[in-house]
C-alpha positions in Angstrom: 7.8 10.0 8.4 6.8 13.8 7.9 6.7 15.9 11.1 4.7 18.9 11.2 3.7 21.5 14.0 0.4 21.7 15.8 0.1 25.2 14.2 0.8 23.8 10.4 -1.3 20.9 11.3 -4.5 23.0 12.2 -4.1 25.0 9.0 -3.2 22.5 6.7 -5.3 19.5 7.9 -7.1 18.8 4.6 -3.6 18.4 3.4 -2.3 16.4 6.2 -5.1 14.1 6.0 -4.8 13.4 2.1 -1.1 13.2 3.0 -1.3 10.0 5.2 -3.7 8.4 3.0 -2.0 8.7 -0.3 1.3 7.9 1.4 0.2 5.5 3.2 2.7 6.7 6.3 2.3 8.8 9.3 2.4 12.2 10.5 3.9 13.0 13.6 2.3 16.1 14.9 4.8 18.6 17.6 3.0 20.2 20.2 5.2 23.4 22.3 3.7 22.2 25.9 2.4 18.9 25.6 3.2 15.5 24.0 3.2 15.1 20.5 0.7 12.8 18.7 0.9 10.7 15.5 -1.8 11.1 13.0 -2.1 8.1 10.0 -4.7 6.8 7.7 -7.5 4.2 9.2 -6.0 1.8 6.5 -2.1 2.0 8.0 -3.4 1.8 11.7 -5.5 -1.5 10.6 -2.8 -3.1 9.2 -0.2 -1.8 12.4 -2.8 -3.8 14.2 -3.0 -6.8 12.2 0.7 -7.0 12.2 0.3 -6.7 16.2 -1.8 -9.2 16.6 0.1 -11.3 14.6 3.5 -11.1 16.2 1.5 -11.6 19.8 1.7 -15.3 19.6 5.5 -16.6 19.6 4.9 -19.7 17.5 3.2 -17.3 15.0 6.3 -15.0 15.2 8.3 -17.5 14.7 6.6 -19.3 11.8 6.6 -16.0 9.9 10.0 -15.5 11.0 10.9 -18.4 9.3 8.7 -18.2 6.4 10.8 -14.6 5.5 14.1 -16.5 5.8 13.0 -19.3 3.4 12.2 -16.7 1.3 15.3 -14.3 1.3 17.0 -17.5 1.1 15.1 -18.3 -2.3 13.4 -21.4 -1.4 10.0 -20.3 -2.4 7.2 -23.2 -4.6 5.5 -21.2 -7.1 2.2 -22.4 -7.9 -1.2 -21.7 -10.3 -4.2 -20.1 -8.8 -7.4 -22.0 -8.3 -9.7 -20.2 -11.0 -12.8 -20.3 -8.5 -15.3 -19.2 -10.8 -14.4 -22.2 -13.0 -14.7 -24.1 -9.7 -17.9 -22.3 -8.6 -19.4 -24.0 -12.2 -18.5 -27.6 -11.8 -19.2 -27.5 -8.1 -22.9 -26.6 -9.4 -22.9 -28.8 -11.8 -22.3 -31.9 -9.4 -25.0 -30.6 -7.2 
């Protein structure tokens, strides 16, 4: 996570913006006399959020918990993808 001062921030804020959105990571922004603030793309906050909201149900947590340890643990099913627009043509077809 870069850190930068309020001063740097103010002049360089075209750059700190582009920053968090290429990097897809935050900035935490120092202040002298007050508390500091974190600035990040819309994209990384909405996924923070989804994550959040997630993780706020235990049986979720612990599904997905459980899902990542079946994983590092190599028991994964790999399986074909539907082709839907092959679907989306015989489902018309039997209409």
């Amino acid at each position: 996570m870069r850190v930068v001062s309020f001063s740097e921030a103010r002049k360089h804020l075209k750059s700190v913006l582009d920053t968090v959105n290429d990097d897809a990571n935050a900035t935490i922004v120092t202040r002298r006399d007050a508390d500091d603030a974190v600035v990040m793309s819309l994209d990384y906050y909405n996924s923070l959020m989804e994550t959040v909201y997630l993780l706020k149900s235990p049986a979720n947590a612990a599904h997905l918990a459980d899902s990542i340890a079946q994983y590092k643990a190599g028991k994964t099913v790999t399986r074909e993808l539907i082709d839907t627009a092959e679907n989306n043509d015989v489902n018309a077809e039997n209409a």
